[in-house]
DRENNU-139146 format. One line per 4 residues: their letters; for each residue x, y, z of N, C-alpha, C. Coordinates in steps of 0.1 Angstrom, whole numbers, padded with zeros to 4 digits. Layout:
% DRENNU-139146
A) X,Y,Z,X,Y,Z,X,Y,Z | ...
//
This chain:
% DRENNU-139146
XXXX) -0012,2420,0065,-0025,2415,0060,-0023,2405,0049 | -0014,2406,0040,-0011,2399,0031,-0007,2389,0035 | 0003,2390,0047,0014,2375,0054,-0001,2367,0056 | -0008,2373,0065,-0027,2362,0068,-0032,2355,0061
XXXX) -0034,2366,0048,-0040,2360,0032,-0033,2344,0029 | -0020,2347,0027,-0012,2338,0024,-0005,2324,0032 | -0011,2324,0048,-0012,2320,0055,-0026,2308,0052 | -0039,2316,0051,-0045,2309,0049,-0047,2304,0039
XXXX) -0044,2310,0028,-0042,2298,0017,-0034,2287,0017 | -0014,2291,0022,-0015,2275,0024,-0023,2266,0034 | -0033,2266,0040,-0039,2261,0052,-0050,2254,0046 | -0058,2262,0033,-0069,2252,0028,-0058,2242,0017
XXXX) -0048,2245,0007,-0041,2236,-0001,-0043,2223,0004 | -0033,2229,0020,-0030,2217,0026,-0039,2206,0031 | -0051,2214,0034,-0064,2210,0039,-0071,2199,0031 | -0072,2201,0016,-0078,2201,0006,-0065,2185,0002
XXXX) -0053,2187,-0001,-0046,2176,-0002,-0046,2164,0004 | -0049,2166,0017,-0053,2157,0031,-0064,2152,0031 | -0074,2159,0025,-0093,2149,0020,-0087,2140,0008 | -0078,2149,0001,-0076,2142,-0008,-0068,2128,-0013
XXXX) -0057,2127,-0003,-0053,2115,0000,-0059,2105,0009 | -0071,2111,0016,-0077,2099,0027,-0084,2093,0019 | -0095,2105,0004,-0098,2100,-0005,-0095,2086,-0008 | -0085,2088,-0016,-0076,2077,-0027,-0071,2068,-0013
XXXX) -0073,2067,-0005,-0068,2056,0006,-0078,2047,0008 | -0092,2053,0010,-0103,2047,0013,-0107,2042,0001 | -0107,2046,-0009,-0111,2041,-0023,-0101,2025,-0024 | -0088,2028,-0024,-0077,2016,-0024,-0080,2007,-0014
XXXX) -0086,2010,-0002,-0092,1997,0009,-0102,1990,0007 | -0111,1998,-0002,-0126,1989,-0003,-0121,1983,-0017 | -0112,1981,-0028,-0110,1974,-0035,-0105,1964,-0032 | -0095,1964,-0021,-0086,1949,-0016,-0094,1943,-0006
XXXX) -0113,1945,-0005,-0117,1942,0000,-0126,1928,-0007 | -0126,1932,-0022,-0136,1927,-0028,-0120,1911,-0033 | -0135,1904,-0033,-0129,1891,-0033,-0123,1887,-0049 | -0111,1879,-0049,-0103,1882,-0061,-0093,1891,-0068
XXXX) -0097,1901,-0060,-0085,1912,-0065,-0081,1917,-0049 | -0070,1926,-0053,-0055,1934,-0043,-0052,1921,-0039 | -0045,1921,-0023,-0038,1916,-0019,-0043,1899,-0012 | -0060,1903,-0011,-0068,1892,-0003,-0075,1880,-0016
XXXX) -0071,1868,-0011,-0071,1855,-0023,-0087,1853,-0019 | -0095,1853,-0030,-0109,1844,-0034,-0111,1836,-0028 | -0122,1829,-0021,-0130,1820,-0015,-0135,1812,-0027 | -0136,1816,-0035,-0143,1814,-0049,-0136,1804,-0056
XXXX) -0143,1796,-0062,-0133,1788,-0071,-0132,1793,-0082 | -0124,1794,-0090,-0120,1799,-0105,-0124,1788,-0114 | -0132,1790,-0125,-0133,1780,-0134,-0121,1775,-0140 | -0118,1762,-0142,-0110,1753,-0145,-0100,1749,-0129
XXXX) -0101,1755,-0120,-0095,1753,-0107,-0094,1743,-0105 | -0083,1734,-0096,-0080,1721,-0092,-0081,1726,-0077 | -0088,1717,-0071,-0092,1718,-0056,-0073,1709,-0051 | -0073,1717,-0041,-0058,1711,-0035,-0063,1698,-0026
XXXX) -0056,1685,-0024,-0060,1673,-0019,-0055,1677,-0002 | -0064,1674,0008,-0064,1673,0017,-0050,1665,0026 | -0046,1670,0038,-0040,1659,0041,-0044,1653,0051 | -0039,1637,0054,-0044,1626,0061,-0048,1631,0072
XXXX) -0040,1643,0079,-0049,1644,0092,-0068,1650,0089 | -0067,1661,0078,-0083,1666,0076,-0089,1653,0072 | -0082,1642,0065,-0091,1635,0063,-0099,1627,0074 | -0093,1628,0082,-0100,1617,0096,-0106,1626,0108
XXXX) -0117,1622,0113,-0125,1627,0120,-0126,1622,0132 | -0122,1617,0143,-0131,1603,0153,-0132,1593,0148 | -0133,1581,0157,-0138,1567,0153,-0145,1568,0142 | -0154,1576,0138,-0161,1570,0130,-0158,1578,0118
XXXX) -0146,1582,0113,-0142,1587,0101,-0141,1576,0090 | -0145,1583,0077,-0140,1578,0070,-0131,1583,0056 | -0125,1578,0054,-0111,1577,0043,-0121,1583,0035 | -0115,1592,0023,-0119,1600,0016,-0110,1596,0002
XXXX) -0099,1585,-0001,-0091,1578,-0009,-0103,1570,-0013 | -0103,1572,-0029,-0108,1560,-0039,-0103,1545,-0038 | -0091,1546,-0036,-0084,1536,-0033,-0095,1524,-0023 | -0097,1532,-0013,-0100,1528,0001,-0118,1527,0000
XXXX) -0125,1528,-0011,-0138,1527,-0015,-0142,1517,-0021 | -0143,1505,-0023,-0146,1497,-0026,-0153,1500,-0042 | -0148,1493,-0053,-0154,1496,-0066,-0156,1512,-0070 | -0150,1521,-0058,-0152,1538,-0066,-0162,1538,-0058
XXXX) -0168,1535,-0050,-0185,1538,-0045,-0183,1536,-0034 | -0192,1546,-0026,-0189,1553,-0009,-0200,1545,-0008 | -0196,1537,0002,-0204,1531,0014,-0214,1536,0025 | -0206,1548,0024,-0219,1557,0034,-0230,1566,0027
XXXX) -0232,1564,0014,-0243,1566,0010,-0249,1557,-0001 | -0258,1560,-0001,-0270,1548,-0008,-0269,1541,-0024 | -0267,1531,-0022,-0263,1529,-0038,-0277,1525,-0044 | -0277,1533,-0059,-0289,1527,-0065,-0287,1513,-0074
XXXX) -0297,1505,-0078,-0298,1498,-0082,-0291,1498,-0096 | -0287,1509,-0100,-0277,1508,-0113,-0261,1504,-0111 | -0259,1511,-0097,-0250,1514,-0088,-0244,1494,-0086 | -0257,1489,-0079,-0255,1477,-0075,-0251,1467,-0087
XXXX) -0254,1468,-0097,-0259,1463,-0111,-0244,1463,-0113 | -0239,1477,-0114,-0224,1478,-0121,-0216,1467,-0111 | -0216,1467,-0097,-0206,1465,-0092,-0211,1449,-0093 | -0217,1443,-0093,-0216,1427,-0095,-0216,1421,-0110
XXXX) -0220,1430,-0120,-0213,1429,-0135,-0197,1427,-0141 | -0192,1436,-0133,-0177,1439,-0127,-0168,1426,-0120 | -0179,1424,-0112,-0174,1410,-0105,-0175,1398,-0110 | -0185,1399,-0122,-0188,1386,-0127,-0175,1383,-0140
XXXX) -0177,1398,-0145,-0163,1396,-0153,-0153,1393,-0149 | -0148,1393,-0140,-0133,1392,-0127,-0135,1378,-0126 | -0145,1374,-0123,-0145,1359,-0120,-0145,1351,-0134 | -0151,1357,-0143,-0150,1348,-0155,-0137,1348,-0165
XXXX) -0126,1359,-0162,-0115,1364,-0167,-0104,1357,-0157 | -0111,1351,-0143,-0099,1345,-0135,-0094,1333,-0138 | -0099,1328,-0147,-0097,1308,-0152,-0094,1301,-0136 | -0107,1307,-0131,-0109,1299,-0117,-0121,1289,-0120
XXXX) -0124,1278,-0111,-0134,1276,-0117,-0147,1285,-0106 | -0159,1283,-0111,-0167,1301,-0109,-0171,1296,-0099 | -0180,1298,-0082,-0187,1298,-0078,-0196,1314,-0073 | -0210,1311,-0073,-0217,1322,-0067,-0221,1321,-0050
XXXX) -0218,1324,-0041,-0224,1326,-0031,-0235,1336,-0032 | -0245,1329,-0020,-0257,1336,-0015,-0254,1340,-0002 | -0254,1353,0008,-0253,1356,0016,-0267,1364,0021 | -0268,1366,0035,-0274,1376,0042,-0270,1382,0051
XXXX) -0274,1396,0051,-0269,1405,0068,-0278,1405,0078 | -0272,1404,0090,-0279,1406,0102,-0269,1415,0111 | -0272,1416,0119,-0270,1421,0135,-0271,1415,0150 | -0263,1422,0157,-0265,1409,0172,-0263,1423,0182
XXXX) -0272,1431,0187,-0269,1441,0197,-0272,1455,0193 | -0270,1463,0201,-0268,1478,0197,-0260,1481,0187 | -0261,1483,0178,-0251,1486,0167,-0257,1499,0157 | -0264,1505,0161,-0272,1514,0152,-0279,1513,0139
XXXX) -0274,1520,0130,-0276,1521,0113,-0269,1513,0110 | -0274,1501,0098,-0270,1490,0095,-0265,1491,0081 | -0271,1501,0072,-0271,1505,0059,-0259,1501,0051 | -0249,1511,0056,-0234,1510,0056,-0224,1499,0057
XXXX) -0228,1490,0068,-0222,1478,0072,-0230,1469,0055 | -0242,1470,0053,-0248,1458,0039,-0241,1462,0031 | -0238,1481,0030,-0233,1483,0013,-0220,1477,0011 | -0211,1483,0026,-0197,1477,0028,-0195,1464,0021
XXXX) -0202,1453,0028,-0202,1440,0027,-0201,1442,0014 | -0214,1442,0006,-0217,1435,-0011,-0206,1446,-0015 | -0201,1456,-0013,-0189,1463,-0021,-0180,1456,-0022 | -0174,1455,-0007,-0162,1448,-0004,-0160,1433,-0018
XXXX) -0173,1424,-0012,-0169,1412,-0013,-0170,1412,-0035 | -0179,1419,-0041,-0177,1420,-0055,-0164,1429,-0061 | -0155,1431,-0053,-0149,1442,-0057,-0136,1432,-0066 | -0134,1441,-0073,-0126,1432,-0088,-0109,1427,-0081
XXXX) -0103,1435,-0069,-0095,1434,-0065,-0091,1421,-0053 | -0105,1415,-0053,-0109,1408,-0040,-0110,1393,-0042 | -0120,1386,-0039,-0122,1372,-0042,-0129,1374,-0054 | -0138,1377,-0061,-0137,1377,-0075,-0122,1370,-0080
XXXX) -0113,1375,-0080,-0102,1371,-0089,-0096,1356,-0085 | -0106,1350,-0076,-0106,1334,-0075,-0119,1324,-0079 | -0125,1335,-0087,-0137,1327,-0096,-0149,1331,-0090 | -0151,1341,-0075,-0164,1341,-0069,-0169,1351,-0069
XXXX) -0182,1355,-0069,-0192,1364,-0067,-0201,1364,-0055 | -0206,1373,-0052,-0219,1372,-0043,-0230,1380,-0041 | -0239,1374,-0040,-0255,1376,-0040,-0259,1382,-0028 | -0265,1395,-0023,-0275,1393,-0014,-0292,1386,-0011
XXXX) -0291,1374,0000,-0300,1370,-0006,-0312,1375,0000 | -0328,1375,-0006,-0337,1379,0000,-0341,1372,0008 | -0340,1358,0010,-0344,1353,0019,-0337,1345,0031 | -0342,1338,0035,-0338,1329,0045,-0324,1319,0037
XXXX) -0321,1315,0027,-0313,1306,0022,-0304,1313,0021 | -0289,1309,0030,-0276,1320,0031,-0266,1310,0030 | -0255,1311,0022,-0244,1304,0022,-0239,1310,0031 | -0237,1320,0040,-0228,1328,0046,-0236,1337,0054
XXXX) -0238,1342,0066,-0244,1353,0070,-0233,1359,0077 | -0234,1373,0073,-0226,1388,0078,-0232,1393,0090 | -0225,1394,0099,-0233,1396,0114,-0224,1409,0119 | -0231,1418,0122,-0224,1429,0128,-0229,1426,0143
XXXX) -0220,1424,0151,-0222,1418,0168,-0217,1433,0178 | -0229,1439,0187,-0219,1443,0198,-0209,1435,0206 | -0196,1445,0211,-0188,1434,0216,-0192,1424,0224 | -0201,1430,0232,-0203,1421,0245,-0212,1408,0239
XXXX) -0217,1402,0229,-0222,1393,0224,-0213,1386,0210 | -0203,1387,0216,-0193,1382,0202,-0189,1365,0209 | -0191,1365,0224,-0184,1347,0229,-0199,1344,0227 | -0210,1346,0224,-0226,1341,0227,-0223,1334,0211
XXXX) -0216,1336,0201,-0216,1330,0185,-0206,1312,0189 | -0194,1317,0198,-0184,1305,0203,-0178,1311,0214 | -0176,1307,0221,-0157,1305,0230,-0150,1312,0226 | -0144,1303,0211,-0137,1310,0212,-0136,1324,0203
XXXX) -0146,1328,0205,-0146,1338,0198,-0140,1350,0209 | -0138,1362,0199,-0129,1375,0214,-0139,1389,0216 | -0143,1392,0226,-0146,1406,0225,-0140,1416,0219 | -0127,1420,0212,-0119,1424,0213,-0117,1426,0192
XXXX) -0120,1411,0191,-0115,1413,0173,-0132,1404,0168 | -0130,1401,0155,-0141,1394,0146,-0138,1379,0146 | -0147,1371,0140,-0143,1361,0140,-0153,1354,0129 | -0150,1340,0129,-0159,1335,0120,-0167,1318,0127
XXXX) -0180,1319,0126,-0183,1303,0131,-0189,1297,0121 | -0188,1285,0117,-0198,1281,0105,-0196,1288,0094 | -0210,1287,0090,-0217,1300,0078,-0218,1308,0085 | -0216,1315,0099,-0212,1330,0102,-0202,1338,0097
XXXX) -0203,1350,0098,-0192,1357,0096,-0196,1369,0107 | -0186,1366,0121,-0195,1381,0128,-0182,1391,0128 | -0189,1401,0124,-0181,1413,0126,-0181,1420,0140 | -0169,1425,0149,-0170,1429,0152,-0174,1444,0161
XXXX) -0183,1455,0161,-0192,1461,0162,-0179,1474,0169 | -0173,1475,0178,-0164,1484,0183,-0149,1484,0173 | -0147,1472,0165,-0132,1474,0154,-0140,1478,0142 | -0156,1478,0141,-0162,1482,0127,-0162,1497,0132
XXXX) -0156,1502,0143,-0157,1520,0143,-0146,1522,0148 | -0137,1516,0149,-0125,1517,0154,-0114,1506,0150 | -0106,1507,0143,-0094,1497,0143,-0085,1494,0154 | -0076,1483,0155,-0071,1480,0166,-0055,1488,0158
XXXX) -0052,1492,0170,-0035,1499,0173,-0026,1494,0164 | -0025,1481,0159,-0013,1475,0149,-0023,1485,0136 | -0032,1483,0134,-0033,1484,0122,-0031,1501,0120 | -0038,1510,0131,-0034,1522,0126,-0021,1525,0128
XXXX) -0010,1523,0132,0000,1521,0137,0014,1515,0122 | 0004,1510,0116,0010,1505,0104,0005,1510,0092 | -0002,1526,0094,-0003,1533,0083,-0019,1530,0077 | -0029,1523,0083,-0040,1522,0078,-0049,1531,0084
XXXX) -0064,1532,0078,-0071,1538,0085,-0087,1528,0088 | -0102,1539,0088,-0109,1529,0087,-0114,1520,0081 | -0116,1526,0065,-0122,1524,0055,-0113,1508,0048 | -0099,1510,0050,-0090,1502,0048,-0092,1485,0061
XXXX) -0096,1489,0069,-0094,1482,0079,-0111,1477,0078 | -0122,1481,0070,-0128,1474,0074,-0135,1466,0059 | -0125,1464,0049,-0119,1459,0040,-0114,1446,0037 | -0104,1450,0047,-0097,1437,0051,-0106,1429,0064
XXXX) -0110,1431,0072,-0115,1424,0079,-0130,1417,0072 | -0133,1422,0064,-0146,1417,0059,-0139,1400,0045 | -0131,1404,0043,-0122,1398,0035,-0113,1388,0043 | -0109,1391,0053,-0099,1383,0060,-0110,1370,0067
XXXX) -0118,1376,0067,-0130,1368,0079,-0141,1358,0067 | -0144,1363,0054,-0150,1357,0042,-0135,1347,0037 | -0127,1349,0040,-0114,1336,0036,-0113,1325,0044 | -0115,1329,0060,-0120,1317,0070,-0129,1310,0061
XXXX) -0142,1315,0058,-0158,1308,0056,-0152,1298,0039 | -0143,1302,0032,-0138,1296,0020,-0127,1285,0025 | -0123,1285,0037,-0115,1275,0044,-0102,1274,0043 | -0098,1289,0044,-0085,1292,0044,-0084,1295,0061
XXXX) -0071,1296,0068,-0067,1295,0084,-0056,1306,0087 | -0058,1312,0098,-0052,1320,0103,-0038,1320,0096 | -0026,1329,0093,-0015,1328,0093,-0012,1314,0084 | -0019,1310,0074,-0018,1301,0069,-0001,1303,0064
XXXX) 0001,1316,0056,0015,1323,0051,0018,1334,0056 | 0023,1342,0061,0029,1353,0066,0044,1357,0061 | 0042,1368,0059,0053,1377,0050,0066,1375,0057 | 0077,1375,0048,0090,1368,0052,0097,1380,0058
XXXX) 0095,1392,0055,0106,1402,0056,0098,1419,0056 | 0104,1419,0067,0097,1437,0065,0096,1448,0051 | 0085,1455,0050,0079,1461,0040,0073,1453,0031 | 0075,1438,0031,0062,1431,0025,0053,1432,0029
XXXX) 0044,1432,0016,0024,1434,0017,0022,1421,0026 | 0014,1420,0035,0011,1412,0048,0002,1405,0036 | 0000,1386,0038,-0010,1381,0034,-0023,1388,0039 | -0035,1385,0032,-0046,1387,0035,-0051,1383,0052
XXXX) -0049,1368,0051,-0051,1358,0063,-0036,1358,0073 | -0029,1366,0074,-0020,1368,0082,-0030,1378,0091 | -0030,1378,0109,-0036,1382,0111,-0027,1397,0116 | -0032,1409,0103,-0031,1421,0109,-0033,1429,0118
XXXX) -0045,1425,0123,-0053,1431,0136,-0044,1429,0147 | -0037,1418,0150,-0027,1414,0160,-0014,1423,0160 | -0006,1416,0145,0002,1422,0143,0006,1422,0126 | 0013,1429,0124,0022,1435,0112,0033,1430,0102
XXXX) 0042,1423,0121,0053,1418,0120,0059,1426,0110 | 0064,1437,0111,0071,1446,0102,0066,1446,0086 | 0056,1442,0087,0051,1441,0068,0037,1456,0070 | 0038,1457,0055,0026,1466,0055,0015,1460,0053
XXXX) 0003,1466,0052,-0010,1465,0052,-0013,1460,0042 | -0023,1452,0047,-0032,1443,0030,-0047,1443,0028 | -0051,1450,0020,-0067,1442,0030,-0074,1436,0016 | -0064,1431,0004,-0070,1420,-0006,-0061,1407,-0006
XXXX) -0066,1396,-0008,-0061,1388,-0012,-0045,1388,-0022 | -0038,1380,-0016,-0026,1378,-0028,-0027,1371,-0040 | -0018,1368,-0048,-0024,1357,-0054,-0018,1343,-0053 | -0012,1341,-0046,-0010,1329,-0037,-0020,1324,-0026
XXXX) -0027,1331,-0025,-0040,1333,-0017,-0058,1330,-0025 | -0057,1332,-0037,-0066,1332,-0048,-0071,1318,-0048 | -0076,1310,-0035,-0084,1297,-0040,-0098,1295,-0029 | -0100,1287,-0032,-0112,1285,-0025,-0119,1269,-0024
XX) -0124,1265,-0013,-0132,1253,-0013,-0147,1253,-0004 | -0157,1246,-0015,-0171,1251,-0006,-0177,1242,-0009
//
């Protein structure tokens, strides 16, 4: 009778130690549950945290990606969203100083934007432009500025063209790349959402690529010419007017002017 007794008491101990560790097990699960503590890392940012920089592949999305590098933004300011008029203010104050710090002698152009075809939202393509072309790194630093104008009176018009209306501007204009006629400047509409193979191929992306082509095609209209200079030796920065879109010729990417490049006639 006794052996029984003592039977069943070790049987509840053991019983009772066994609730008691699933206890303290279940208790220790739902803590490594909670975000920040045990073994599972926060979703949460921590005050003073440094967000870790992305790399180049998250940064690109499809054709229509764009660069997420300051570098590659024109004056610090994203083109795909709306600049305010304080916005606009800075970036041609900026420009004016660049040109008056260049001991160029100064010109202002007046431009306007247009379009030639299906091209969608145009927004982007106007801010691009007036970013690009005031940006302190650009032709500013050969004495010039530029104006959007409100009206009809354009030293220059910026033309975003579908491809298939790019020979309707000239001959010899290409479906294929941008070009410039006159006071045109037409952009090409399929390399403004896609760059051509040399350029991503030689380490560029979009933002960078449509930069240079807005710049490369504004140095035609100033009467500068294809390949006027082209880089002597591989891993040199490619002139502006060397044509990148083509090719590289073993140099890297440029999409500002040099300063052997820094002139202008109008």
């Amino acid at each position: 009778m006794r052996r029984v007794f003592r039977t069943r008491r070790i049987a509840v101990c053991a019983g009772l130690i066994l609730a008691l560790v699933l206890f303290v097990l279940a208790v220790r699960a739902s803590v490594l549950r909670v975000p920040g503590m045990g073994g599972e890392r926060s979703s949460i940012a921590q005050p003073g945290a440094t967000a870790q920089p992305q790399s180049a592949g998250e940064q690109k999305g499809g054709d229509s990606a764009k660069s997420t590098n300051s570098e590659a933004q024109s004056n610090g300011h994203d083109p795909s969203k709306l600049f305010s008029q304080a916005q606009r203010r800075e970036i041609l104050e900026k420009a004016q100083q660049t040109a008056a710090a260049s001991g160029k002698p100064r010109h202002e152009y007046h431009y306007c934007v247009s379009t030639k075809g299906s091209v969608g939202d145009t927004g982007e393509f106007g801010r691009t432009v007036y970013a690009t072309l005031n940006d302190s790194r650009g032709w500013p630093r050969a004495g010039l500025t530029f104006v959007e104008s409100g009206s009809s009176k354009c030293d220059m018009t910026y033309i975003l063209a579908a491809a298939e209306y790019m020979k309707s501007f000239s001959s010899l204009c290409s479906s294929q790349y941008s070009c410039r006629v006159g006071n045109q400047v037409i952009i090409n509409y399929d390399r403004w959402r896609e760059p051509t193979d040399s350029w991503l191929k030689g380490g560029g992306n979009l933002a960078n690529y449509r930069t240079m082509v807005i710049n490369h095609e504004t140095g035609h209209r100033l009467d500068h010419r294809d390949n006027e200079t082209v880089c002597q030796q591989a891993g040199e920065s490619a002139p502006l007017m060397q044509q990148q879109s083509i090719s590289l010729r073993g140099c890297t990417i440029n999409e500002w002017p040099l300063d052997s490049e820094l002139w202008a006639r109008w």
